[in-house]
C-alpha positions in Angstrom: -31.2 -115.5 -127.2 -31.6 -114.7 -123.8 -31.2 -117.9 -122.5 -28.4 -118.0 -124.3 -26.5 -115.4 -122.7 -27.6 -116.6 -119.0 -26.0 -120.2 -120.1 -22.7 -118.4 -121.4 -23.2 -116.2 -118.3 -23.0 -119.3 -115.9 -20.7 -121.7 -118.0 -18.0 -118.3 -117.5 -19.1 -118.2 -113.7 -18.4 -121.6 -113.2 -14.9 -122.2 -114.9 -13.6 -119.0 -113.8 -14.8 -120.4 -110.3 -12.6 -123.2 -111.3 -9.8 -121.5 -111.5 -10.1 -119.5 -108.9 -10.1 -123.0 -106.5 -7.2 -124.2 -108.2 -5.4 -120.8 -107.6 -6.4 -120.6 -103.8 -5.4 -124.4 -104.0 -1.6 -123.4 -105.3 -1.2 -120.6 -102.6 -2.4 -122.7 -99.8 0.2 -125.3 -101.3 2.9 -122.8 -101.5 2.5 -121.5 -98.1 2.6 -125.4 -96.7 6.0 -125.6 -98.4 7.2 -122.9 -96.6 6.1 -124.1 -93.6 7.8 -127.8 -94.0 11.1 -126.4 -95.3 11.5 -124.2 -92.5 10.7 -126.8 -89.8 12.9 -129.3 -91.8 15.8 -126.5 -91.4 15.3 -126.1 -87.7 14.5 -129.8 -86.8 17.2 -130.7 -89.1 14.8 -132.9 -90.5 16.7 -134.2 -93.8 13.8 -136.6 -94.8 10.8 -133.3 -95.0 13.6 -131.1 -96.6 13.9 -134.0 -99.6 9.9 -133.9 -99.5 9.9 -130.4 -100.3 12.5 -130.6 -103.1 10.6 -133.3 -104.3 7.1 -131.6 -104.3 8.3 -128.6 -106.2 7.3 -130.5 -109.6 3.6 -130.7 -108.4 3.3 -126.8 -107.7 5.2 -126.3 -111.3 2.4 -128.5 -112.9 -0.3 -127.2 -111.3 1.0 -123.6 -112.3 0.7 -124.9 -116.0 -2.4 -126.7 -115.8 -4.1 -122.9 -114.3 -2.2 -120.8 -117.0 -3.8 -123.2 -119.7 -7.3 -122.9 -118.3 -6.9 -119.0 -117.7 -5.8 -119.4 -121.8 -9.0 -121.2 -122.8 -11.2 -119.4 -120.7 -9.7 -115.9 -122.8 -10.0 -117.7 -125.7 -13.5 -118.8 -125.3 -15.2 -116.4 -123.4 -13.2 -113.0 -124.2 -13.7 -111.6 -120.3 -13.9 -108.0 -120.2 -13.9 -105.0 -117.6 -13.6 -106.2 -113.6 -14.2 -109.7 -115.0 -10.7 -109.4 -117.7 -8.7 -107.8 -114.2 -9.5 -110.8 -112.8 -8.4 -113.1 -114.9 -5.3 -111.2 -115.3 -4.3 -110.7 -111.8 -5.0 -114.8 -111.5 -2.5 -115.2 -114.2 0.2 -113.1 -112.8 -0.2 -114.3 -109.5 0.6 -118.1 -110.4 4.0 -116.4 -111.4 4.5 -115.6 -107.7 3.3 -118.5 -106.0 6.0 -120.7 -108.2 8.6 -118.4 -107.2 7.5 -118.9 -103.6 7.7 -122.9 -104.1 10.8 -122.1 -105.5 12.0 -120.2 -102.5 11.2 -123.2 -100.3 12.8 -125.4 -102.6 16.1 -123.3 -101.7 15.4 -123.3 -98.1 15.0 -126.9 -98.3 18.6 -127.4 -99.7 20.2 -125.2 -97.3 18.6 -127.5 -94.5 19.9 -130.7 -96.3 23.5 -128.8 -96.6 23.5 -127.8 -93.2 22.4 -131.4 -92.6 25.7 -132.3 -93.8 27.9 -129.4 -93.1 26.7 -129.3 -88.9 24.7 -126.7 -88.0 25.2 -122.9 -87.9 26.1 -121.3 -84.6 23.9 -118.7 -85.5 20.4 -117.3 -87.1 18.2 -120.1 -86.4 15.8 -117.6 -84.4 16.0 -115.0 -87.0 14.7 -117.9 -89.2 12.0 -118.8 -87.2 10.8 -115.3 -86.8 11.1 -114.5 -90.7 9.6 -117.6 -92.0 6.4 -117.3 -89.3 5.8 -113.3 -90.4 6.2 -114.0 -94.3 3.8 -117.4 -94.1 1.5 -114.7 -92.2 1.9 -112.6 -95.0 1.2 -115.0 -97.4 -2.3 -116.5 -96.0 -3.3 -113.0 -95.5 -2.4 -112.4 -98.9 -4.9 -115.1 -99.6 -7.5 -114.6 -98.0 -7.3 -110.6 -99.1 -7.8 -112.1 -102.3 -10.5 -114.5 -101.8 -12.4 -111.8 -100.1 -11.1 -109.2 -102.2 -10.3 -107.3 -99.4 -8.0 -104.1 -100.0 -7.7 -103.0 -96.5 -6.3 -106.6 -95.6 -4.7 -106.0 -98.9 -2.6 -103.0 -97.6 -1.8 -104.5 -94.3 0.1 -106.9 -96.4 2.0 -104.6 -97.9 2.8 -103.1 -94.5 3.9 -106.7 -93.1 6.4 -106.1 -96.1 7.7 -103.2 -94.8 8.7 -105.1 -91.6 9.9 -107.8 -93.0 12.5 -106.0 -94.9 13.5 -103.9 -91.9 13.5 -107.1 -89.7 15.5 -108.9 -92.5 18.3 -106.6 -93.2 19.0 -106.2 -89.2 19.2 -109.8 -89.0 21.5 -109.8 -92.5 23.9 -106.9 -90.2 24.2 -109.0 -87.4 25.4 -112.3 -88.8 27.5 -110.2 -91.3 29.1 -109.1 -87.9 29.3 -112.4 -86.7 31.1 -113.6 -89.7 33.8 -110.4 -89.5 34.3 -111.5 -85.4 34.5 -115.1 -86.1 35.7 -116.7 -89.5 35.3 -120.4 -88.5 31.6 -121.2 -89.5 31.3 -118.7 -92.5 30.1 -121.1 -94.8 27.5 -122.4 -92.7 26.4 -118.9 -91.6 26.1 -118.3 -94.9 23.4 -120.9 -95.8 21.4 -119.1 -93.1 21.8 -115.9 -95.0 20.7 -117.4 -98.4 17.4 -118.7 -96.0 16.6 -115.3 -94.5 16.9 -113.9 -98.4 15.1 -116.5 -99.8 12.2 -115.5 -96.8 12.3 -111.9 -97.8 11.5 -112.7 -101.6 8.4 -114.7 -100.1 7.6 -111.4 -98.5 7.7 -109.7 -102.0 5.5 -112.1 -103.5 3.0 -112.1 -100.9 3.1 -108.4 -101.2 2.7 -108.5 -105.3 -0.3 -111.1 -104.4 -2.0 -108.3 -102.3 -1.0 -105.4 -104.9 -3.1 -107.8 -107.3 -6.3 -107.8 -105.1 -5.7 -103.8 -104.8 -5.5 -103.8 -109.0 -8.9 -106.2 -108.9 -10.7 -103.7 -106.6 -9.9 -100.5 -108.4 -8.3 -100.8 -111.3 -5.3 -99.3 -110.3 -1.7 -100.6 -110.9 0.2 -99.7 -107.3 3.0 -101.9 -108.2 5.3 -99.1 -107.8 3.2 -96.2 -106.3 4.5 -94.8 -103.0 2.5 -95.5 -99.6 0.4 -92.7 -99.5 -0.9 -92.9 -102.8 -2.1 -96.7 -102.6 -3.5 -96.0 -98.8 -5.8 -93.4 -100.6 -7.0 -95.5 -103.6 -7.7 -98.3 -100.5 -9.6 -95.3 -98.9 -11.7 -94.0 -102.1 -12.0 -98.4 -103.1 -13.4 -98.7 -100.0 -15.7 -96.1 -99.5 -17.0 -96.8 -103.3 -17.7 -100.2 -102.0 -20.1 -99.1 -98.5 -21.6 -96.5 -100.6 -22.7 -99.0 -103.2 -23.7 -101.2 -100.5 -26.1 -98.7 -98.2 -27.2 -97.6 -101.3 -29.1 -101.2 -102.6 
């Protein structure tokens, strides 16, 4: 019987370890997206922005081929405790890293209207700094997770606190632009649909570290106030030294 339980034990460890790959494998994907659609927007680069359009199916099938595992590995090996938050957190963040390949699907079209329509006279810049802090975000996001990290966890969610700031300044100033000068509003406006498709990649990097924090503790902080999350970090954390000095 024993053996038994240690093969279960091991066949769980290594298809949940299965997952796990193909869920780091998505992020790392979804993150690259951002990073071609934003170039192809400010090289005007019509041929990468297609790409990126195009490659959108293979992050939606690889969401579905993770969503069915995470369903047979529930079925089969009914997870529970830290091992069941896991596997919930893995499922709920697929959710976000679509929506990210879906936010660089929409940057991607802007570029290939822009393509068309002549460039914007301004908010290139505020693109370039956006898209660089919330790809930042994101692969800090991941690797919070990979390392279940919750104090690189909660630097995430402080990024996302920038990021909002820095995207509703840059959101004031073209508005400005658009009220001083009418002649390129519609362009101008493809560069605000970027910038707000670069925020929501903020939020879902953010709801990617909020999962690691959930993981760690067993605390929901998807809508708990600063203070409250940056002391369940604290108590996580000093959980985990004390457990570690203590072996």
């Amino acid at each position: 019987m024993l053996v038994s339980q240690k093969h279960l034990s091991k066949s769980f460890d290594n298809e949940l370890h299965e997952v796990i790959d193909l869920f780091m494998q998505m992020g790392h994907m979804v993150a690259e997206q951002v990073l071609i659609a934003t170039r192809a927007l400010l090289a005007a680069d019509e041929t990468s922005a297609k790409q990126v359009i195009a490659d959108d199916d293979l992050i939606n099938q690889l969401e579905v081929k993770i969503d069915e595992q995470i369903i047979l590995l529930v079925a089969k090996r009914q997870p529970a405790a830290n091992d069941l938050r896991l596997v919930m957190a893995l499922s709920k963040g697929i959710v976000d890293f679509e929506r990210v390949g879906d936010e660089a699907e929409k940057i991607a079209r802007m570029a290939c209207q822009l393509i068309e329509d002549g460039a914007s006279p301004k908010g290139y810049s505020e693109v370039q700094h956006l898209s660089n802090q919330v790809r930042l975000m994101l692969l800090n996001a991941l690797e919070a997770f990979a390392r279940m990290d919750t104090q690189q966890a909660f630097s995430v969610l402080q990024s996302d606190t920038v990021v909002d700031e820095e995207y509703q300044s840059a959101t004031r100033s073209l508005m400005t632009y658009i009220m001083e000068d009418n002649r390129h509003v519609s362009k101008v406006i493809n560069i605000l649909w970027v910038l707000r498709a670069l925020e929501r990649i903020g939020d879902h990097a953010r709801n990617i570290a909020e999962l690691v924090i959930f993981c760690t503790s067993g605390k929901d902080v998807r809508h708990a106030d600063f203070m409250h999350i940056k002391q369940i970090v604290k108590q996580t954390t000093d959980a985990s030294l004390s457990s570690q000095s203590a072996k």
